[in-house]
N, C-alpha and C positions, 0 to 999 in steps of 0.2 A: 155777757157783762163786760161791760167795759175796762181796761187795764189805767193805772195812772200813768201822765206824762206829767215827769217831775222836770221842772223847769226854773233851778237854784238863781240865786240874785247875785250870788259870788261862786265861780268854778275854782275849783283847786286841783293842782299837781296832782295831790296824795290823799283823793279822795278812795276810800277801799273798804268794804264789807269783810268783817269778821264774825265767824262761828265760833263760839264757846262753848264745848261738848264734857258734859261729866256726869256723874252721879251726885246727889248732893253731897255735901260734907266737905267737898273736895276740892274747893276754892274758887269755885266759878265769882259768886258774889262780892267774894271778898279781894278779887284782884282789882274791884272799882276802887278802892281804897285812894292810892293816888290819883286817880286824875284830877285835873285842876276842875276845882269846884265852879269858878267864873266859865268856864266854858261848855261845862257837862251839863246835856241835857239826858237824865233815867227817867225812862217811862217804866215803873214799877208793876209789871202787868201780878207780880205775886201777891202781892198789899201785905207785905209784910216789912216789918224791922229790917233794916241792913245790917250786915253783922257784923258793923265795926262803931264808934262813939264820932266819925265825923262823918257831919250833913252837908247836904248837897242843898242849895238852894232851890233847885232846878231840879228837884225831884216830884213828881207826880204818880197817883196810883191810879190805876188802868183797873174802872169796875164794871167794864163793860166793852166788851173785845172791838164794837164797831167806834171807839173814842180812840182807836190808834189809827187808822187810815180814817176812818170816816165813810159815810155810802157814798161822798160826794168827791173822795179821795181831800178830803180837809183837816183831816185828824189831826190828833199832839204829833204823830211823826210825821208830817208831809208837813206841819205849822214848821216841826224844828229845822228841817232839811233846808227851808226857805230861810230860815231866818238867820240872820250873821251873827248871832249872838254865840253860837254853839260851835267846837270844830268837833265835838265828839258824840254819839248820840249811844245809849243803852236799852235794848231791852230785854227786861230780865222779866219773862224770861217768853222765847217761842211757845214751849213744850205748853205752860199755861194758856197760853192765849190760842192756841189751838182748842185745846182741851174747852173754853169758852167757845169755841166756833161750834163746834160736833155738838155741844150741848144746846146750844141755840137753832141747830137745824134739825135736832130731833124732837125739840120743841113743836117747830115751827114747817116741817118737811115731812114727806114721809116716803118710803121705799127708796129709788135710787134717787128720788130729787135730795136725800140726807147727805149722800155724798157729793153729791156734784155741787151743792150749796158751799159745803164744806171745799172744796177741791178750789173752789170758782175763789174762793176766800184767803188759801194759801197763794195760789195764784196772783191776789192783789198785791198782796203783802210781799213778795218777792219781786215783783214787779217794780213798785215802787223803792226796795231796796236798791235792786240792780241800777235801774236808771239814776238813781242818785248821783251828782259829779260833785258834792261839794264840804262830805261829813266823812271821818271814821265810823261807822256803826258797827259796836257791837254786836253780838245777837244770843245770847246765853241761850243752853237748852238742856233737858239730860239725853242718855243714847238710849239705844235697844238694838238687839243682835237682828241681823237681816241676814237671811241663805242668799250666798251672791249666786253668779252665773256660772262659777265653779262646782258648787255645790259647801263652799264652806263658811259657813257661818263668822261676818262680819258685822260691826260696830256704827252705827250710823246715827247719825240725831234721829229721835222718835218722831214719827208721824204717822197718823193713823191713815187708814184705807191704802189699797196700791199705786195710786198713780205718784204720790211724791215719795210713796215708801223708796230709801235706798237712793235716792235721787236730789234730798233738797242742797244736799254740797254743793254742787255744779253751780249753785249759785255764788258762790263766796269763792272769793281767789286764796281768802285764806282761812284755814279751821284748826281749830286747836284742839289737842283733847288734854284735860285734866290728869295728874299723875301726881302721888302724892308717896316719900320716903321718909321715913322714920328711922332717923339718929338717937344717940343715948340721950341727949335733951328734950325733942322733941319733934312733931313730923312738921314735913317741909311739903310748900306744895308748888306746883312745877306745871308749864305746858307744855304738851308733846308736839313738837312745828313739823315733824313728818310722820310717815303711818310708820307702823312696826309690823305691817303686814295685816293688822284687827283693825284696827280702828283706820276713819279716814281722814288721818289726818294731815296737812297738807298747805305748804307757804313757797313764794316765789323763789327760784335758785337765789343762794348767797343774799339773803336779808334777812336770814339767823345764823351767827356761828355755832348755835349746836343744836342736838336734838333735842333738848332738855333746857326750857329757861325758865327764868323765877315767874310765877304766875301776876304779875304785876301790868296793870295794861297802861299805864300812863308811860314804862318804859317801852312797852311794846308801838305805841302811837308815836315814842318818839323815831323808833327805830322804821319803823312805815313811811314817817314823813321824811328822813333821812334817806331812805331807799330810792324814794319817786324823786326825790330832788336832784 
């Protein structure tokens, strides 16, 4: 199968691929909150509520995994990559839209063509991520524990079969994992910008002053475009 060659209409400095890694509950969705709505493009692969009272104009739900690349690599994300209306793009979330691929190839596949259908399909979809020069992308997803090469059970975005098990990080220069504390008011929720040894989490030297920041990603977009500049 063929891989996309994404070919933007405007290149930027501070174009850069983000991982958002949590369990639910724990702020992934609700750090969209800020960004500026004129520029945000969410592909809603959940089809659910956002979980906050402001819209996005430029929000779309994703009811069919092959309407975000497309077979032709034409989808809503490769529409928004191109198009200059957007400097940030969201999808919330991987882990669904996975979960839509494996159901569709066991539909439609059988024995190892399930996986390799599957496999061929992450494949695109990071693809066209990586080669991107001209968006913020998000990429929301939950984790699951992976035995590394140590033998010690680490924290990784979920993806089924082995070949991106433990591996789809290497896509993203930067990953965030969810982290949530609870004060006498109420809890607070936070991203982790480097691992703690479990999780992998992971951002460019000195483009966060701490390990711990407010889970808010329009400050984080500005802090990326500030860094590249």
């Amino acid at each position: 199968m063929e891989t996309a060659e994404i070919t933007p209409e405007i290149k930027t400095d501070w174009a850069c691929n983000v991982a958002i890694v949590g369990r639910s509950g724990t702020g992934k969705t609700s750090s969209l909150e800020q960004l500026p709505d004129d520029k945000t493009l969410i592909l809603n692969v959940e089809n659910k509520r956002l979980p906050f009272k402001t819209k996005f104009k430029h929000e779309y739900r994703i009811k069919d995994y092959r309407k975000l690349i497309g077979d032709n690599n034409e989808g809503m994300l490769v529409s928004g990559i191109k198009s200059d209306k957007f400097d940030y793009i969201v999808i919330d979330s991987f882990t669904t839209w996975a979960e839509m691929v494996l159901d569709f190839a066991k539909k439609y596949e059988t024995g190892y063509d399930i996986y390799n259908k599957y496999n061929d399909e992450v494949s695109r979809l990071m693809n066209v991520i990586k080669f991107q020069e001209s968006k913020i992308i998000f990429v929301l997803g939950i984790p699951e524990n992976v035995e590394g090469m140590d033998g010690l059970i680490e924290k990784r975005l979920k993806v089924a079969g082995k070949q991106w098990e433990g591996s789809i990080e290497k896509e993203f220069p930067i990953v965030f994992y969810t982290s949530t504390r609870k004060d006498e008011e109420k809890m607070n929720y936070f991203f982790e910008t480097q691992t703690d040894g479990v999780t992998s989490a992971k951002s460019p030297r000195g483009m966060f002053d701490s390990e711990l920041i407010p889970n808010d990603l329009n400050q984080v977009a500005n802090t990326i475009k500030g860094y590249y500049k």
